[in-house]
C-alpha positions as CSV (number, residue, x, y, z in Angstrom):
1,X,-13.7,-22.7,18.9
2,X,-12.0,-19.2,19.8
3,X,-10.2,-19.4,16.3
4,X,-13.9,-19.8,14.6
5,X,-15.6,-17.3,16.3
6,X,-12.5,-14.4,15.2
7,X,-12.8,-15.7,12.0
8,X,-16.5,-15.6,11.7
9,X,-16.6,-11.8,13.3
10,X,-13.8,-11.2,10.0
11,X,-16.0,-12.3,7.7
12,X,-19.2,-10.5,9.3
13,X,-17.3,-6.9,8.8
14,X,-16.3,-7.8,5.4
15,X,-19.6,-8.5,4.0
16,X,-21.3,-6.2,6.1
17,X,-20.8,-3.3,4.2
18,X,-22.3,-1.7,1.0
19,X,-20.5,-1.8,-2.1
20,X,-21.2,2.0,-1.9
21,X,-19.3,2.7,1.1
22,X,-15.9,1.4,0.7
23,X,-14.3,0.6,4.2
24,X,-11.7,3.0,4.1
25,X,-8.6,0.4,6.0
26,X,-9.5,-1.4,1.9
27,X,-6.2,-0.4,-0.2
28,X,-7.8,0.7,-3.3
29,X,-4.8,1.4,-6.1
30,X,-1.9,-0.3,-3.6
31,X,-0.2,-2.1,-6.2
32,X,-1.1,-6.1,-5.6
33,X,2.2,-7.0,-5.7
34,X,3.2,-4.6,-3.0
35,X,0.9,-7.3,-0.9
36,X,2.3,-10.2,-1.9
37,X,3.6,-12.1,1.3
38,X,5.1,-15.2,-0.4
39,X,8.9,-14.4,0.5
40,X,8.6,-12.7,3.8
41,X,8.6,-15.8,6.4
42,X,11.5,-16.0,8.4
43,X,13.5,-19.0,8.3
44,X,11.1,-21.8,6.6
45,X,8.0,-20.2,7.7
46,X,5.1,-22.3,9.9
47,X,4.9,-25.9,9.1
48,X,2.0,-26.6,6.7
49,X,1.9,-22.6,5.4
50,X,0.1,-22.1,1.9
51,X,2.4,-22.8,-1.2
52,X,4.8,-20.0,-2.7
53,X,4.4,-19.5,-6.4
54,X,7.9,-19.6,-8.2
55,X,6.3,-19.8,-11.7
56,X,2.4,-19.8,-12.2
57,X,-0.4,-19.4,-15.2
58,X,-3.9,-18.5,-14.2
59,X,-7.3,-18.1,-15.8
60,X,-10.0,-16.4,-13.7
61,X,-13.4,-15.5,-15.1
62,X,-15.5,-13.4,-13.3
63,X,-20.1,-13.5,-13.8
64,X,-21.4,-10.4,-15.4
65,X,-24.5,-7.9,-14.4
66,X,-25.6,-4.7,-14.7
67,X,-24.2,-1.3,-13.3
68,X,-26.0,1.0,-11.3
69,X,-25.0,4.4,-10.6
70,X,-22.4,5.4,-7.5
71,X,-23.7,8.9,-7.2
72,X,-27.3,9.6,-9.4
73,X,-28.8,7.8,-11.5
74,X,-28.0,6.0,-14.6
75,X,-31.1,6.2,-17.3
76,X,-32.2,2.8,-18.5
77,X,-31.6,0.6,-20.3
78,X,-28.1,-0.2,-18.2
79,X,-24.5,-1.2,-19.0
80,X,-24.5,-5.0,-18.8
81,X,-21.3,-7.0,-18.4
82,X,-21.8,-10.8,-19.9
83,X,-18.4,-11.4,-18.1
84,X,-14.8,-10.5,-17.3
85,X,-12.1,-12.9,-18.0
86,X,-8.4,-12.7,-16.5
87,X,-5.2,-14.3,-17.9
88,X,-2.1,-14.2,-15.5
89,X,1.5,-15.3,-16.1
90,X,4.1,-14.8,-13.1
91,X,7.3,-16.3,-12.5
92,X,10.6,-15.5,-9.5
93,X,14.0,-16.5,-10.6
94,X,17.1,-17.1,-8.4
95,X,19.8,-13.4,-8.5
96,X,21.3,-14.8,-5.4
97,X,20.9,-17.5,-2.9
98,X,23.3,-17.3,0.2
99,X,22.2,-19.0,3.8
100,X,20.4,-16.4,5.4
101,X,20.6,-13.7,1.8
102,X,18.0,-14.1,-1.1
103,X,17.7,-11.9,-3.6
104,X,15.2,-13.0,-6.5
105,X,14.0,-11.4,-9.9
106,X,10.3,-11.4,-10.8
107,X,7.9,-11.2,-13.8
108,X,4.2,-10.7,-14.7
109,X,2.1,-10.5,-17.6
110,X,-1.2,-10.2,-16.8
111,X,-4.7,-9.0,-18.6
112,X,-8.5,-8.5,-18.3
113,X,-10.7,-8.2,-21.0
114,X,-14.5,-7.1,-20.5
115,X,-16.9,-8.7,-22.8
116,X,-20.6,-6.4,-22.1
117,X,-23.8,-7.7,-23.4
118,X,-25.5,-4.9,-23.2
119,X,-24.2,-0.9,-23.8
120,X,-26.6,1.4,-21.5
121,X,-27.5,5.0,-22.5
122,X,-25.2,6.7,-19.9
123,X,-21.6,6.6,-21.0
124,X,-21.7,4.8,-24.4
125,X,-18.3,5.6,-25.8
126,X,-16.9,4.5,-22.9
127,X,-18.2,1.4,-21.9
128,X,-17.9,0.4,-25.8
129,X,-14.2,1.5,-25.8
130,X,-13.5,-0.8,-23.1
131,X,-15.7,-3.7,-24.7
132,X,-13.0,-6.5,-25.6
133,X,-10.2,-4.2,-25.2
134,X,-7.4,-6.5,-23.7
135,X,-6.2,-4.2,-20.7
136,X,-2.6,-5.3,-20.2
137,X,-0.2,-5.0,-17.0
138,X,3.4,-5.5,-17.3
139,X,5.6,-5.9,-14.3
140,X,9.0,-6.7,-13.1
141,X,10.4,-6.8,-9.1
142,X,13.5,-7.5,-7.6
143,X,12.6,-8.9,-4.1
144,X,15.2,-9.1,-0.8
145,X,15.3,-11.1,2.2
146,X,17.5,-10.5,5.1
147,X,17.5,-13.4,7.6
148,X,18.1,-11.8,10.7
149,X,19.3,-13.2,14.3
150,X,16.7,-14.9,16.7
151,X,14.1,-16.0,14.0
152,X,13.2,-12.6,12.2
153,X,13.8,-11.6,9.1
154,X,13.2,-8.7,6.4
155,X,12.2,-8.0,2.9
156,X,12.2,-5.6,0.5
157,X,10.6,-5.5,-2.9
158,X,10.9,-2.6,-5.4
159,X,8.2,-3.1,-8.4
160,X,7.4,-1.6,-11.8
161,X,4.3,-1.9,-13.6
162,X,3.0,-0.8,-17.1
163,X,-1.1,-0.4,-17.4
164,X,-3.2,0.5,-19.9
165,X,-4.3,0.0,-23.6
166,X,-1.6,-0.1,-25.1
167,X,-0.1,-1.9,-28.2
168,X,2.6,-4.6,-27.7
169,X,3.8,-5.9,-24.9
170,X,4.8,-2.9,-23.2
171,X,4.5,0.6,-22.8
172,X,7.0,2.9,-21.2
173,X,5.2,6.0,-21.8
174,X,4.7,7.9,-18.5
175,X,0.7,7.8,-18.0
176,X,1.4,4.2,-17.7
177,X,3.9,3.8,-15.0
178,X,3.1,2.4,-11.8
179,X,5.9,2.5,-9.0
180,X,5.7,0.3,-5.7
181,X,7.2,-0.9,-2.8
182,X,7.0,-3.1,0.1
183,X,9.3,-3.5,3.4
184,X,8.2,-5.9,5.7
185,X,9.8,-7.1,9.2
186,X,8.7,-10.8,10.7
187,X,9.4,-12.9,13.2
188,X,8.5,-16.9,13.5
189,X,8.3,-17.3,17.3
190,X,8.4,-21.3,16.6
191,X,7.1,-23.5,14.2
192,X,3.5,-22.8,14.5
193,X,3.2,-19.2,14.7
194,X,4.6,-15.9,13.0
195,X,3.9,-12.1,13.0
196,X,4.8,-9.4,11.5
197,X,4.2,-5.8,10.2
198,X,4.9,-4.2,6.9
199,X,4.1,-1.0,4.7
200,X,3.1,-1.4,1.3
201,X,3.8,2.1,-1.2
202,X,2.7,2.9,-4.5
203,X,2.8,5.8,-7.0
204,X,0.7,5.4,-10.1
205,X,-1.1,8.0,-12.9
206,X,-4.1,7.7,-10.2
207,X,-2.1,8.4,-6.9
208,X,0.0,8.1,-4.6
209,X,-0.8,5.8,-1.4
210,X,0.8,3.5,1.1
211,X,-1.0,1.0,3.3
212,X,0.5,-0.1,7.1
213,X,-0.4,-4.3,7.4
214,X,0.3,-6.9,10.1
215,X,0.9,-10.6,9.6
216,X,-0.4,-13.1,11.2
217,X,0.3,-16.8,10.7
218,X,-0.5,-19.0,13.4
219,X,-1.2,-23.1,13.0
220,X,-3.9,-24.4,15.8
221,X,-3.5,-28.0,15.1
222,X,-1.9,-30.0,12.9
223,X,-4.8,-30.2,10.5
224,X,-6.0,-26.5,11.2
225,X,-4.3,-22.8,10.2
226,X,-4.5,-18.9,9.8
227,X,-2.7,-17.4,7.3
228,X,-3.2,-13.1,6.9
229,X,-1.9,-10.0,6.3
230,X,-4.8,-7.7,7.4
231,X,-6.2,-5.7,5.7
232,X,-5.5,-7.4,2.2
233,X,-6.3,-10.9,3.0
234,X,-7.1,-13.7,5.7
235,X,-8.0,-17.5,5.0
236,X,-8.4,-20.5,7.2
237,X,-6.7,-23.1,5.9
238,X,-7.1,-26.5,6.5
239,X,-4.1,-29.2,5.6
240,X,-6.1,-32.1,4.5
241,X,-2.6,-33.5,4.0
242,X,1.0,-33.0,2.5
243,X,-0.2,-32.5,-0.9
244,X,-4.1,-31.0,-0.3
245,X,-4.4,-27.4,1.4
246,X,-7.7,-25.8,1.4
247,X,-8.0,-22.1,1.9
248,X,-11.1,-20.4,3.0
249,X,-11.8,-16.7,3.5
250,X,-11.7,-12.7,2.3
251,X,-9.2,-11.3,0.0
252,X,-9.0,-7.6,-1.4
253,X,-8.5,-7.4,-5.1
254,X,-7.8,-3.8,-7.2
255,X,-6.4,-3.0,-10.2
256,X,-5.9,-0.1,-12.5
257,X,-5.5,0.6,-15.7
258,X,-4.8,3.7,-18.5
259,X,-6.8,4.0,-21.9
260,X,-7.9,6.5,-24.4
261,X,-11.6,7.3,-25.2
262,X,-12.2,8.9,-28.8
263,X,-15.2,11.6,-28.4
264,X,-15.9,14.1,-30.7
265,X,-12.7,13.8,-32.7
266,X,-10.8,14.1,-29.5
267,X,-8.7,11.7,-27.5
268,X,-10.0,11.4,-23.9
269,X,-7.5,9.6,-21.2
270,X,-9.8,7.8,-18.7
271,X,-7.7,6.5,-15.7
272,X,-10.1,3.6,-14.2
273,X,-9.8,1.2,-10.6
274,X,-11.8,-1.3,-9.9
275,X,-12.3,-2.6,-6.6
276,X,-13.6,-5.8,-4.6
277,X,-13.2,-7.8,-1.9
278,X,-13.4,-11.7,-3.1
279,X,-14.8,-14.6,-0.5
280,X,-12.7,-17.2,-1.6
281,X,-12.4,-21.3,-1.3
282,X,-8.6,-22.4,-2.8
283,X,-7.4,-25.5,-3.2
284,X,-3.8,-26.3,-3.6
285,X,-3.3,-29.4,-4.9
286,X,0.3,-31.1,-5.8
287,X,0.2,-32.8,-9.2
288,X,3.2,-34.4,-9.5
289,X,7.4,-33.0,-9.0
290,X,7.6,-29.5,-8.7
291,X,4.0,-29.2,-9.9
292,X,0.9,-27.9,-8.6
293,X,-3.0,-27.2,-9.4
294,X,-4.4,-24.0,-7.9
295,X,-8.7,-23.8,-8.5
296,X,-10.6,-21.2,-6.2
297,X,-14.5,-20.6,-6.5
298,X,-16.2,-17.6,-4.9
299,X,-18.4,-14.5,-4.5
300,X,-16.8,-11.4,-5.5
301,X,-18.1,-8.1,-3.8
302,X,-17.7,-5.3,-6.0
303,X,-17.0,-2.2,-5.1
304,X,-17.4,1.5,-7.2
305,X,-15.4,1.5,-10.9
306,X,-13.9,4.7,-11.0
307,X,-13.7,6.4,-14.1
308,X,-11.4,9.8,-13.2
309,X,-9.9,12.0,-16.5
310,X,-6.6,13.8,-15.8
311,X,-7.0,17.7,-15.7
312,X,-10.9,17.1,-16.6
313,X,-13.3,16.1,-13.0
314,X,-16.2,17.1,-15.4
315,X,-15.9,14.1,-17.4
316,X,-14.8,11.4,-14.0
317,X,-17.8,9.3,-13.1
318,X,-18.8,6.1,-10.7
319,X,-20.7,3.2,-11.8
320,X,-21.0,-0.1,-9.5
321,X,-21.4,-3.1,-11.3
322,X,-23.6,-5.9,-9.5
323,X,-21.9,-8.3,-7.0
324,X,-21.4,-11.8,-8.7
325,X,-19.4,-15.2,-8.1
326,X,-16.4,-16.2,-10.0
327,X,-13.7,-18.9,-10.8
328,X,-9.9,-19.3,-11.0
329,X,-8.2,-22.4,-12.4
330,X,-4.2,-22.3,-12.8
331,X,-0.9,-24.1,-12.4
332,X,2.5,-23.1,-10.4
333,X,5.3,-24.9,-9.2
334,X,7.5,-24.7,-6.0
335,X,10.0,-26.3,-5.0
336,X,10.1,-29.1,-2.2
337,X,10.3,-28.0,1.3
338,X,13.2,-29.9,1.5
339,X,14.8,-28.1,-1.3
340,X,13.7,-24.4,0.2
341,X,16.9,-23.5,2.9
């Protein structure tokens, strides 16, 4: 019952606040990846944990609504967003595998794309730049894990990231460049708990911020588990069996992007974030081999979408856009657990 109740009180902070008022322990523009927890267990990690993607291909849609102003008011008719639609590709390869030393390589390719049904008075050019404009992110990672003695372990990951507007399939023009890094430290106590504390850094055309988290994965039952690492995420999960987790609970989600605005026969760079915290119900389900189906429905919390112009805070502006559920469908695989040490 304890396990419920913490869990509950989680989830009663995280949708207790106003999409105005941005909690500030939320890491608005840490790089995602720099969150990513997949290869930090030490040793095997707790029996039944959540699956690590080594190759995965997602499609997320997110509902559409109107925007309402962060700071004044926005004249009428508003900004309307008929939806926004995600397509992610990520894959890890192997650089090294030793007994207790991993190093791995890492790729993503991921995009939004903002289809509005209506374009508002306030901000025209803008919001009609970015309608249908394929906003693309390009990274690459190196990640290292350290197996250390008595059941801890450490990782580092070093990440780039292109983001922006831009033509082709990357960029490596500077106002695109986003730099990251995460160092992490756990320790699996025994097979049904883990902790740990980490410090995720990134350095992007918006700014520069790092973010201190803890980890905490700790298995009640057999059937029953936590997985976290607070602030960015925390789900119960539930191991229906071998080949059926479910995942319920909060997750932060922010990303950034670089584009150019044409006004008045000038080129206007907009830097814009947008920010939200997602109450999310995943299912992993194993297909078949190496193969497995990831689907996740929820309510998606949106926070303010900054809109900030380099060298010009007369032109930055806030608009939040209305609070709306959403829907991921995807594939990954990983290998066996028998296969993983």
């Amino acid at each position: 019952m304890l396990k419920f109740c913490l869990f509950a009180l989680l989830l009663l902070f995280t949708f207790n606040t106003k999409a105005q008022d941005r909690p500030p322990v939320f890491p608005e523009d840490v790089e995602g990846a720099a969150l990513d927890t997949d290869e930090v267990e030490a040793g095997a990690g707790i029996e039944g944990k959540s699956k690590a993607r080594g190759l995965s291909f997602s499609f997320t849609q997110v509902q559409g609504g109107d925007y309402k102003a962060e700071d004044g008011e926005l004249t009428p008719p508003l900004t309307e967003i008929r939806n926004l639609q995600d397509i992610a590709f990520k894959m890890k390869f192997p650089i090294l595998l030793k007994e207790k030393t991993k190093i791995l390589g890492g790729y993503r390719y991921i995009t939004e794309v903002y289809d509005y049904d209506r374009l508002g008075a306030d901000f025209t050019d803008v919001f009609a730049t970015i309608n249908n404009k394929r906003f693309k992110e390009t990274g690459l990672e190196l990640i290292g894990n350290q197996e250390l003695p008595d059941k801890s372990s450490f990782t580092l990951r070093l990440i780039f990231t292109a983001k922006g507007d831009y033509a082709g399939l990357v960029n490596f023009a500077d106002r695109y460049h986003v730099y990251a890094a995460q160092a992490v430290w756990t320790k699996q106590k025994n097979a049904t708990f883990e902790w740990g504390v980490g410090a995720a850094f990134t350095s992007s055309f918006r700014r520069t911020i790092g973010l201190p988290f803890v980890i905490l994965n700790k298995n009640f039952s057999r059937k029953w588990g936590f997985e976290s690492a607070l602030p960015a995420f925390a789900s119960l999960r539930y191991n229906h069996s071998d080949n059926t987790i479910f995942l319920f609970g909060p997750k932060y989600n922010s990303n950034s992007y670089s584009f150019d605005v044409e006004r008045n026969d000038e080129s206007i760079i907009y830097n814009f974030n947008h920010s939200e915290i997602r109450l999310a119900l995943s299912l992993q389900q194993k297909l078949t081999w190496w193969i497995w189906l990831d689907a996740e429905v929820g309510y998606q919390e949106n926070f303010s979408t900054d809109f900030e112009s380099p060298g010009n805070p007369f032109l930055d502006f806030e608009a939040e856009p209305r609070s709306t559920p959403y829907f991921s469908i995807g594939i990954f695989l990983t290998p066996p657990e028998e296969t993983r040490n």
